[in-house]
C-alpha positions as CSV (number, residue, x, y, z in Angstrom):
1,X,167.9,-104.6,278.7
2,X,166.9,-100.9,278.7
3,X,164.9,-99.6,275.7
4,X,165.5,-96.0,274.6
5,X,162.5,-93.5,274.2
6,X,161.6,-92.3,270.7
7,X,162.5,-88.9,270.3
8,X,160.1,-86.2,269.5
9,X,159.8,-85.0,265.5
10,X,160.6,-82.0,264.5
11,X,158.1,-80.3,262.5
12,X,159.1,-77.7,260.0
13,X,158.3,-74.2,261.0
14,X,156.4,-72.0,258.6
15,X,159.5,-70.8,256.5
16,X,160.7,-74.4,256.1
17,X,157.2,-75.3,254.6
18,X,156.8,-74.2,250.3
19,X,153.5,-75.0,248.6
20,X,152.9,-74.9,245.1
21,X,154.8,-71.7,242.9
22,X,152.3,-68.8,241.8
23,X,151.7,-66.8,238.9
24,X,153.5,-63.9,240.9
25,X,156.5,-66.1,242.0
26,X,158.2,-65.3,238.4
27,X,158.3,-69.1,237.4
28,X,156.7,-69.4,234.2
29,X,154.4,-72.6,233.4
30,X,156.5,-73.8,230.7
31,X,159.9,-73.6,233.1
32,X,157.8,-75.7,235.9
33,X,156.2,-78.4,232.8
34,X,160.0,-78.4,231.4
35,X,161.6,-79.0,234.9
36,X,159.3,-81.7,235.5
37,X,159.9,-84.0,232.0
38,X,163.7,-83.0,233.1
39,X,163.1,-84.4,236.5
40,X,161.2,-87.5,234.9
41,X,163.8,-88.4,232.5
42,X,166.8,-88.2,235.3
43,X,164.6,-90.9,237.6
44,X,163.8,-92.8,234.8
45,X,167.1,-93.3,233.9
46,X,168.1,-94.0,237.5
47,X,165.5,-97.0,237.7
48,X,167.0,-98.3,234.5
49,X,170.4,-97.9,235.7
50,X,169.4,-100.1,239.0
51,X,167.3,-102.4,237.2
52,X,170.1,-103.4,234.9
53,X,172.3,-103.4,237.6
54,X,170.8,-105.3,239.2
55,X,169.9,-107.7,236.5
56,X,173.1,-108.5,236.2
57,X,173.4,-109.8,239.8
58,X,175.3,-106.4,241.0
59,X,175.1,-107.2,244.6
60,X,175.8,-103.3,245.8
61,X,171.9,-102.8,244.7
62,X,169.1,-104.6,246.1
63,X,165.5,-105.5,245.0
64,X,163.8,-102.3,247.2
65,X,166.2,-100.0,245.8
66,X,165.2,-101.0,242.5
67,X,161.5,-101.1,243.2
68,X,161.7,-97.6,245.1
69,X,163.6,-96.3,242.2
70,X,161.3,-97.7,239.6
71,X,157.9,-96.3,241.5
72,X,159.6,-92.5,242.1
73,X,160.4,-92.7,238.0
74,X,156.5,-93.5,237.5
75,X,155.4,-90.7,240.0
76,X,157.6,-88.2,238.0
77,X,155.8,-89.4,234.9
78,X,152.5,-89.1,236.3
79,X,153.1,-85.7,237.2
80,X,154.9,-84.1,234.0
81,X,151.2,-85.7,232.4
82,X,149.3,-84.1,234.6
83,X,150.6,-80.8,234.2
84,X,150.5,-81.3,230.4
85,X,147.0,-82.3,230.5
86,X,146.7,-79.0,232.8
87,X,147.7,-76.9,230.1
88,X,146.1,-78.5,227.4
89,X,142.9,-77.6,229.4
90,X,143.8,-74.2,230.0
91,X,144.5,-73.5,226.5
92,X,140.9,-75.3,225.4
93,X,139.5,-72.8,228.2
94,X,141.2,-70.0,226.6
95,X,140.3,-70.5,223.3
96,X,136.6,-71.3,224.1
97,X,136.5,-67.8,225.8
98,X,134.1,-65.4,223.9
99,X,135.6,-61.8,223.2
């Protein structure tokens, strides 16, 4: 029995690799809060999809997908709050600001 070798993995290069957008990359805070309750609903929805899917005994979806799916819907949620609570605190800043 002959076991292969792991191959090596690719890391991305430099141009591959995007951080966080910036003020000067022309997206505006309210397009990034609004794409990320849109991208919280659409994985919400997909965990309830396989949930009930697989409540019903659909056996094309299994108990990890539904997990997985469940836990990337509350990761999306966590992460439209914490923006919102982001600009909730920016605008508290702003307004406390003395001119």
């Amino acid at each position: 029995m002959s076991v292969a070798p792991i191959a090596p993995i690719a890391l991305p290069t430099g141009s591959e690799v995007t951080g966080p957008r910036k003020v000067g990359d022309g997206a505006a805070f309210g397009d990034v809060l609004g794409d990320a309750i849109a991208s919280a609903r659409a994985t919400e929805a997909t965990a309830t999809d396989l949930a009930a899917r697989f409540a019903q005994g659909d056996t094309s979806v299994g108990i990890h997908e539904t997990v997985i799916a469940a836990e990337k819907a509350n990761v999306s949620l966590r992460y439209a709050t914490t923006l919102k609570n982001k600009l909730i605190e920016a605008y508290r800043e702003l307004m406390a600001t003395q001119v």
